[in-house]
C-alpha positions as a printed NumPy array, in Angstrom:
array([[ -1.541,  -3.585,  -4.787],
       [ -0.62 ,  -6.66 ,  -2.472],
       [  1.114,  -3.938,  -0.529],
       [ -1.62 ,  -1.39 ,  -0.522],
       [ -4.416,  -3.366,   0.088],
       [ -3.502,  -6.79 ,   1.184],
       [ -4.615,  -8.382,  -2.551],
       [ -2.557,  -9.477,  -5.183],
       [ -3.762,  -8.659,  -8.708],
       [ -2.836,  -9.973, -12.208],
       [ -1.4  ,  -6.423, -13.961],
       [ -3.836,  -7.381, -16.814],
       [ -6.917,  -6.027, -14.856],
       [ -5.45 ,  -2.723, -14.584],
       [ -6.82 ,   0.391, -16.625],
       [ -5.017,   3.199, -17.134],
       [ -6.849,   6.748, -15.955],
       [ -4.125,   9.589, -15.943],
       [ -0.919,  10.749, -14.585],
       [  0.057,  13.944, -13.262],
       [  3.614,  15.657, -12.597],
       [  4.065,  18.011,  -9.023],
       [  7.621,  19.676,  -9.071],
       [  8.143,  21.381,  -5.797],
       [ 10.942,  23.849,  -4.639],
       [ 11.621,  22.798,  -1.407],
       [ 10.964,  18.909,  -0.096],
       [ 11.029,  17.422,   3.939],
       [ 13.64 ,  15.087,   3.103],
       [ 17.389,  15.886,   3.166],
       [ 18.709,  18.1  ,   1.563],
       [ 15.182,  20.09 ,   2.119],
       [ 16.765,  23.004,  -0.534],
       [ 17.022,  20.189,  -3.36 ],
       [ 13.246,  19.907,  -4.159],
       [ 11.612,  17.348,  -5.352],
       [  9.059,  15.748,  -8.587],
       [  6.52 ,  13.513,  -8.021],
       [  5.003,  11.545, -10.668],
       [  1.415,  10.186, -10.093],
       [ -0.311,   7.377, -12.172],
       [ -3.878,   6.717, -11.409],
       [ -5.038,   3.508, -12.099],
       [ -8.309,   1.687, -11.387],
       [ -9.259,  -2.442, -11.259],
       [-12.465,  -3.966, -10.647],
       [-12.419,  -5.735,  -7.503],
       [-14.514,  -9.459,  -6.91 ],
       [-17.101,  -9.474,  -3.333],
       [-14.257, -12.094,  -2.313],
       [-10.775,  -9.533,  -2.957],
       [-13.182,  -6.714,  -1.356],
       [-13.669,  -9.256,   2.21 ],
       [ -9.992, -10.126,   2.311],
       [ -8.763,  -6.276,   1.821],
       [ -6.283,  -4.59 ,   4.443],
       [ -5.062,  -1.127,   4.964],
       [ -1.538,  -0.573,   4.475],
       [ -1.034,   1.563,   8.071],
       [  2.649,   2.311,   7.002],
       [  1.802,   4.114,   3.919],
       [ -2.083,   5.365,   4.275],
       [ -3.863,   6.889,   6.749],
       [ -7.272,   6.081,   5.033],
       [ -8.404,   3.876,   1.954],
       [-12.37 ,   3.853,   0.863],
       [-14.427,   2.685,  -1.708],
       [-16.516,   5.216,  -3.644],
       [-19.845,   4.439,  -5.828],
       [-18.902,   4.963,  -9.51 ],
       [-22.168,   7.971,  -9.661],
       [-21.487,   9.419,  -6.809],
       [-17.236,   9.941,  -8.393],
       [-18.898,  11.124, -11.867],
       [-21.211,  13.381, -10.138],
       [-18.637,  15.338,  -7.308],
       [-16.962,  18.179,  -9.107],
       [-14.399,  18.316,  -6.887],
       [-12.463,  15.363,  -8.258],
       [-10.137,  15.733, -11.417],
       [-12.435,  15.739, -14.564],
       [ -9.764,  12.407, -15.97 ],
       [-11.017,  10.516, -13.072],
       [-14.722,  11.554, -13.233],
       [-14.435,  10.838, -16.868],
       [-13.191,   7.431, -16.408],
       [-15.838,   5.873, -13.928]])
């Protein structure tokens, strides 16, 4: 998270929400006919007014990073029913 956003959290305030695998024939990196897996883990923390003001985009890794109102994730459809589910 330091990384990420610029704030360094105790791993105690983290809740688990899901994890997903993506297998994938063909991948960018060499040798691009190898393929690759990807494992996600989605995890969420509630963040203090003061970690909020000191937080910082990781440019390197991200090309955008937003904070979204817990009834406005429960209500879109479009987001994965684990992560709607754990708002």
């Amino acid at each position: 998270v330091k990384r990420d956003i610029g704030v360094e959290l105790d791993p105690s305030r983290f809740k688990f929400v899901c994890s997903s695998t993506m297998c994938w024939e063909f991948r960018v990196q060499a040798p691009t006919g190898n393929g690759t897996c990807d494992l996600g883990v989605v995890m969420t923390a509630a963040l203090t007014e003061d970690e909020i003001s000191r937080w910082k985009i990781c440019e390197l890794e991200y090309v955008e990073q937003k904070f979204c109102n817990v009834a406005d994730v429960i209500a879109d459809d479009t987001l994965p029913a684990a992560i709607r589910n754990s708002a």
